[in-house]
C-alpha positions in Angstrom: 136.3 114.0 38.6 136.9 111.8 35.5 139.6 109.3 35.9 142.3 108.1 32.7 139.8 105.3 31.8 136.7 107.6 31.6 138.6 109.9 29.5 139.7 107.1 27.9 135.9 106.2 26.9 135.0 109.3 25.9 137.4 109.6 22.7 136.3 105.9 22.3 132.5 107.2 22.1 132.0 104.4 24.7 131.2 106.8 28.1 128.2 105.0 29.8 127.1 108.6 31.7 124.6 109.5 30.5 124.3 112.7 32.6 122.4 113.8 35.7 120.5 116.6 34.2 119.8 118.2 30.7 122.5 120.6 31.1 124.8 117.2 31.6 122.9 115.7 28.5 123.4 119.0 26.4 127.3 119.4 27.3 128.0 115.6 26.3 126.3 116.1 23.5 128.4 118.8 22.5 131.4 117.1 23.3 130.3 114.2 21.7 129.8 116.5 18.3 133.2 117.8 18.9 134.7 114.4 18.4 132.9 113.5 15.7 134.4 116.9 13.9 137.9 116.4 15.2 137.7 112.2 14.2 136.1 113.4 10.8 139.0 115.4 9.8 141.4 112.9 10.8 139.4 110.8 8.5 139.5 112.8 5.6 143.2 113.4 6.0 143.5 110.1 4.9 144.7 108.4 1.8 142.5 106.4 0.1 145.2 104.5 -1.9 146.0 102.0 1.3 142.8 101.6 2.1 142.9 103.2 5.7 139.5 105.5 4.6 137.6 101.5 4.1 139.1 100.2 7.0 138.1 103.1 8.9 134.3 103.4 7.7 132.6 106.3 9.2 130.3 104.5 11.1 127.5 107.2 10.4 129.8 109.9 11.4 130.9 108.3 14.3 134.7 106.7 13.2 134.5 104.5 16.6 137.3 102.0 15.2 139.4 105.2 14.5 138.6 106.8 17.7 139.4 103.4 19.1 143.0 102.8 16.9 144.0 106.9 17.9 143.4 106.3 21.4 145.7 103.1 21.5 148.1 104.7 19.6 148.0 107.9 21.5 147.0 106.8 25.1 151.1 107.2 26.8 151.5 110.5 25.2 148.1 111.7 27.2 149.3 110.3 30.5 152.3 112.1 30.5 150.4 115.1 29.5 147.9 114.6 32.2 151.0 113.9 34.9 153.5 116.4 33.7 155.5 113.3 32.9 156.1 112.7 36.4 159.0 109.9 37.7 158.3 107.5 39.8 161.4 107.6 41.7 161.0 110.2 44.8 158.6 113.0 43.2 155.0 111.6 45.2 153.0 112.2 42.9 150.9 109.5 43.0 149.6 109.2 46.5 150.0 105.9 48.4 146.9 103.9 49.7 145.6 104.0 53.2 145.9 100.3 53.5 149.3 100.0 54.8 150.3 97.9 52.7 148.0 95.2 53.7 145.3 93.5 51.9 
């Protein structure tokens, strides 16, 4: 299971697992190539009249500071996604610790 902050460094580029197996390796590594394509269009969608294609640099095909900047920018719209937007108020679904309240 991968929690908000792994998913989190994965679009980042900054996931430390390095996989169990080859097949792990492989499938990150296609994900990883993925990225770079989605990031790469993103990249070339923009204008190079304000700068933002500098400020961005590719980072050999990487575009970490964009990946970085679209995750901030993007991070509250993916939690509601990934919770159905759900309230706080009486829907459970977050569920509560088994420490009682305690510390």
């Amino acid at each position: 299971a991968r929690s908000f902050a792994d998913i989190g460094d994965i679009i980042r580029g900054k996931d430390l697992f390095r996989g169990y197996n080859e097949k792990d390796q492989e499938e990150k590594k296609q994900l990883q190539d993925s990225l770079k394509n989605i990031f790469g269009k993103i990249y070339e969608g923009l204008t190079t009249t304000n700068g933002a294609q500098t400020y961005y640099d590719e980072n050999g095909g990487n575009f970490f500071k964009l990946r970085e900047d679209w995750w901030n920018a993007n991070r509250q719209e993916i939690w509601k996604a990934l919770t159905c937007d759900a309230p706080n108020g009486d829907v459970h679904y977050f569920r509560k610790t088994c420490s009682k309240g305690e510390t």
